[in-house]
N, C-alpha and C positions, 0 to 999 in steps of 0.2 A: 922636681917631682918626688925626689927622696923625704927633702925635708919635709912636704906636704904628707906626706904618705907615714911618717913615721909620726909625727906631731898628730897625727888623727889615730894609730894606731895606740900610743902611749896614754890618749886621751882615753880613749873605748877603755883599755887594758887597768889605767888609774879606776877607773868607774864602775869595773864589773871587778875585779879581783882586789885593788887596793882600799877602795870605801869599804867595802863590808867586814875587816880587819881590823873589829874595834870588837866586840864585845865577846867573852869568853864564855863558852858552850859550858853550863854547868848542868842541866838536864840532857844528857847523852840519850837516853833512851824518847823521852820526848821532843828531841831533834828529829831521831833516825824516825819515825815513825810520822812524825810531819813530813820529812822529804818523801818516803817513801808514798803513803797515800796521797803525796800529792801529785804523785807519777802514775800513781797504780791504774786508776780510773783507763787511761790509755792504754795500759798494758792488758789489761784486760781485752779491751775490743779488740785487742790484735791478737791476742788468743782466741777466743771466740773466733774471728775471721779466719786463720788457719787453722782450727779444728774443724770449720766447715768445709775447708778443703781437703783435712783428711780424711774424714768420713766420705767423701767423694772418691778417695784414689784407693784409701787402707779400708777395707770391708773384709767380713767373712766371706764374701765369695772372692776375693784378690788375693786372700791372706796364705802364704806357703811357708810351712810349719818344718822347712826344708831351709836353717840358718846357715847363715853364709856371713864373713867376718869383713868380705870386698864382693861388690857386684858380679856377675856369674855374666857372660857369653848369653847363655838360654837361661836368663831370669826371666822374658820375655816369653814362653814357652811352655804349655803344658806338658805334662807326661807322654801325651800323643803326639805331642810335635808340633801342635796348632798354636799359632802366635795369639797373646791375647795383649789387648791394651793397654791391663791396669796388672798393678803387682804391688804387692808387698811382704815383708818377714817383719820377724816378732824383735821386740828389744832385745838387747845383749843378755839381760839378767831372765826375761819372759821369753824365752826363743820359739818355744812349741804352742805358747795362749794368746790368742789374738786379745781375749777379755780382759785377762793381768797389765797382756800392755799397751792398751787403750787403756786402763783405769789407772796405773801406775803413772801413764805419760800426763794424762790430765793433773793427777796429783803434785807432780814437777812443775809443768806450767803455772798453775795458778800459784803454787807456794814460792815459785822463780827460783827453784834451785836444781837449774840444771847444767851446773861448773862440778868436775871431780870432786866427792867419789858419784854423784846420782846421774850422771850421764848415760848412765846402763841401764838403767829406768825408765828412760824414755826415748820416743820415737825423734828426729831432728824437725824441728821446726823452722829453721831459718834463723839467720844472723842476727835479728833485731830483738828477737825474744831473750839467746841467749845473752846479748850484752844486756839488756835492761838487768838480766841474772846480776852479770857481774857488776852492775850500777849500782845493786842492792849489798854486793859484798865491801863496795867503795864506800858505802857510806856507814856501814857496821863503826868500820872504823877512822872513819873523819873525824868525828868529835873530839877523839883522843890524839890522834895527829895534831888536828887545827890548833888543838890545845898546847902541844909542845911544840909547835912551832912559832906560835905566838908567843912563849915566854921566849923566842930567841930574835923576836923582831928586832932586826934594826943592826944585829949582830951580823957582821957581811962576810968576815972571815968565815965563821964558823955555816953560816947558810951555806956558802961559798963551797967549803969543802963536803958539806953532806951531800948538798947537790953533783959535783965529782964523783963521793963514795956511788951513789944511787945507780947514777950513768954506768959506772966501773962493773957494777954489781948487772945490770941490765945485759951489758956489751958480755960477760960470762955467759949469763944464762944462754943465750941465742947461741954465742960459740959453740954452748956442749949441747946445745939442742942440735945446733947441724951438726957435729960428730958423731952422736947417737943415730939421729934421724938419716943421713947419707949411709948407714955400715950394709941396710939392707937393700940393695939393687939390682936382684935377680928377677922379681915384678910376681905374678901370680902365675907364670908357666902356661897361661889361655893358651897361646899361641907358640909353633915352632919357628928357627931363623929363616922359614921361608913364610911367616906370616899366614900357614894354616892353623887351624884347628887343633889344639892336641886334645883328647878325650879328658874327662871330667877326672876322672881316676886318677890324670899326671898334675892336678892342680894342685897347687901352694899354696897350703894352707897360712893364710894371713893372720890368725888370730891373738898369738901373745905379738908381735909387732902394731897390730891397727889399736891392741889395745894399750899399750905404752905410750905408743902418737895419741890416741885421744884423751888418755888421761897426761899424758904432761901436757899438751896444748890446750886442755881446758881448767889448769890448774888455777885457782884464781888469785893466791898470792903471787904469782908469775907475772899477769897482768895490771895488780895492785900497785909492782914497781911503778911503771907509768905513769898511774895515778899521783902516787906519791912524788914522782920527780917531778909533775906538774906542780903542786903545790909546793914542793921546794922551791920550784924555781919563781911564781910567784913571789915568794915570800924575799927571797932573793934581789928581785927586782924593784920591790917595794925596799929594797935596803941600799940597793946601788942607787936608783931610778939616774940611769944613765942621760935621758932626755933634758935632765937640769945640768946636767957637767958641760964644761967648755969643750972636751972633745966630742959632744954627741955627735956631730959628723960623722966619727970613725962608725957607729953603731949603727949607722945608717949605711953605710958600705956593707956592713957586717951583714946585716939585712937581709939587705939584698943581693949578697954574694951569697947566701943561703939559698934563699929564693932560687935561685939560677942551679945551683946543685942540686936540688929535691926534683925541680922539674927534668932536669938533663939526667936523673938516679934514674925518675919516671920513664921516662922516655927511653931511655936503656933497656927498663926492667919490661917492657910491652916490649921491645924490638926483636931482644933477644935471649924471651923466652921459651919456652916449647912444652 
């Protein structure tokens, strides 16, 4: 089953990553600009489609001009006490004009730039908008990667160890993201330790914390790593191509001793989390 599963694997992997590793990007801007239009068409409809849902939930009559940096208890809640449906507040930078940001948030979407600093610009639209963003910031810079990484084709030392540096570099960033991000854990003060109510007036103000967490987490050379150690490692494999050596067996173990930790990480990470 290994050997079948790798030899189809290798195959797929030769054919989508290793064939098109032959000619070198010398029109950069008329690359990025083919890829990009030829994504765009769909990213559009799916703006269009949740904007139609925001005009449904985000209106002048939902809009509370009353900003708040974490969800409130009685966001929910008029000033009289009567629960209403629908809610919403203004952008981080628009906080008091429903019009700036509704006009500002459409400005982001359509232009896809809503990774750090323009995140405060606009209202959240959902995970698929933003990555299509950072697809856009992937590909700024492809051309010029694809390019020096192609003049190191073949070179397996040196692939070898960039791919290490990248991971090295990656394995940091997370570390001192979780020691920044764990230091604050006192929460917003809603509630007392017997799980009442505390009045509005004892609340904790989230504001330089939610905005640290959203602009390092949406910083987009952060996520680039990634990118880029994908294609290292591509390039990498296109220099080992382990599947022709007399030990590929062993790579197939390798495989699938992976396999079996991502799912059992998975399975962890649902069990016991909270």
């Amino acid at each position: 089953m290994s050997n079948f599963l790798c030899d189809h694997v290798y195959k797929l992997t030769k054919s989508i990553l290793i064939a098109p590793m032959n000619p070198h990007i010398e029109n950069k801007m008329k690359f990025f600009w083919a890829k990009f239009f030829g994504q765009y068409p769909m990213y559009f409809i799916a703006v269009v489609v949740v904007f139609i849902n925001l005009l449904i939930v985000c209106r002048p009559s939902t809009f509370s001009s009353d900003f708040h940096w974490g969800s409130q208890p009685d966001d929910l809640y008029d000033e009289d006490g009567e629960y209403q449906d629908l809610f919403c507040e203004g952008t981080p930078v628009f906080q008091d004009s429903y019009w700036l940001s509704l006009i500002s948030t459409m400005v982001v979407y359509i232009t896809g730039l809503t990774v750090t600093p323009f995140w405060g610009f606009n209202w959240w639209m959902g995970f698929y908008l933003w990555f299509s963003s950072m697809y856009y910031q992937c590909l700024m810079v492809y051309p010029s990667m694809y390019n020096y990484f192609l003049s190191l084709r073949g070179e397996t030392k040196k692939l070898f160890r960039i791919t290490v540096a990248l991971n090295i570099l990656n394995w940091f960033i997370l570390l001192v993201t979780y020691l920044l991000m764990s230091e604050d854990d006192s929460g917003y003060n809603y509630y007392d330790s017997n799980g009442q109510p505390n009045d509005s007036a004892d609340y904790t103000d989230g504001s330089e914390y939610n905005i640290f967490v959203l602009g390092w987490y949406l910083f987009s050379p952060f996520w680039m790593v990634y990118f880029i150690i994908g294609v290292s490692t591509a390039f990498l494999y296109d220099a080992y191509r382990p599947m022709e050596r007399e030990n590929s067996h062993i790579w197939e173990w390798i495989a699938d001793a992976i396999t079996i930790l991502i799912i059992a990480w998975s399975i962890n990470i649902v069990s016991f989390s909270s």
